[in-house]
C-alpha positions in Angstrom: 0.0 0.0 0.0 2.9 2.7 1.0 4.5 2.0 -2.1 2.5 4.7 -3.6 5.4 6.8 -1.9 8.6 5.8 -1.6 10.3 4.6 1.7 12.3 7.6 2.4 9.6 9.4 1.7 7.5 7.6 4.1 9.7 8.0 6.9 10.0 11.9 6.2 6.6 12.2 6.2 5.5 9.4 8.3 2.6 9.0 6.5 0.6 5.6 7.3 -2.1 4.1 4.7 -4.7 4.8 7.3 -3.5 8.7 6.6 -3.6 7.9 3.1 -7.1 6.1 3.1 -8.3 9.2 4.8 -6.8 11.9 2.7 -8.0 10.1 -0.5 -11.8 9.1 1.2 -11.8 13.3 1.6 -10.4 13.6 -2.1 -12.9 12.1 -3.7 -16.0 13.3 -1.3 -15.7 16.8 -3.4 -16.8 18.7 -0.3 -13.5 20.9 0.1 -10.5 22.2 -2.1 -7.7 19.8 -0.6 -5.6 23.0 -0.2 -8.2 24.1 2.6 -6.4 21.8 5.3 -8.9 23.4 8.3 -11.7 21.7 6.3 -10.1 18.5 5.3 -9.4 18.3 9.4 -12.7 19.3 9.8 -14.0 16.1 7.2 -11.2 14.0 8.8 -13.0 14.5 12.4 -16.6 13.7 11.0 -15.3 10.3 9.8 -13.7 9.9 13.1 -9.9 9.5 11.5 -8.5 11.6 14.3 -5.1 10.1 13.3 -5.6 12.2 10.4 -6.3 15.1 12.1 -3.5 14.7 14.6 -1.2 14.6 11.4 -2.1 17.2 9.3 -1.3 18.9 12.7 1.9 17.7 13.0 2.7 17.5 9.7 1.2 20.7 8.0 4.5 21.6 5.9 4.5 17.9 4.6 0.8 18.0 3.8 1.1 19.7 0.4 4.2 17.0 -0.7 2.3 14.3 0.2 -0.5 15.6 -2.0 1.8 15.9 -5.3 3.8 13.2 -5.2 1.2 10.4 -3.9 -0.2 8.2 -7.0 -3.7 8.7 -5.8 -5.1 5.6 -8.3 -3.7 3.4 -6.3 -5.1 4.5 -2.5 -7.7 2.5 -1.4 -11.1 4.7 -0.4 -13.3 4.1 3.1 -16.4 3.8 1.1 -18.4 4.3 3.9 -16.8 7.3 5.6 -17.3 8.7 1.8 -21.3 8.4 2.2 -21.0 10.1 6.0 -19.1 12.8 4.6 -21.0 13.3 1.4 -23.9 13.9 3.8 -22.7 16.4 5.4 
């Protein structure tokens, strides 16, 4: 699953697939412009991913990287945090 980054990466960014699941469920929900990291945190809380809110935290100057250079095709999507969040 990580290999969509590569290993170096990952350790820079310590990005875990449950971060990447999360970031990509958000992606594809429509509901914010990506760049808008207060409303993907927001999204992230509603689907109960506080990992993913505790990281883009953390991690705010890797956010945008991550974004870029992750081949999004090949993240996986929580289907059903993508209905909660399309509810919303």
């Amino acid at each position: 699953m990580l290999a969509v980054l590569s290993s170096e990466l990952n350790k820079a960014y310590e990005v875990t697939e449950k971060i990447l699941v999360g970031i990509n469920t958000i992606r594809k929900s429509g509901q914010t412009n990506m760049a808008d990291i207060v409303t993907v945190q927001y999204l992230a809380d509603k689907m109960n991913n506080y990992s993913l809110v505790i990281w883009l935290h953390e991690h705010k100057h890797h956010y945008t990287n991550v974004l870029e250079e992750v081949d999004w095709d090949q993240v996986e999507v929580n289907d059903d945090c993508l209905y909660m969040i399309s509810r919303i």
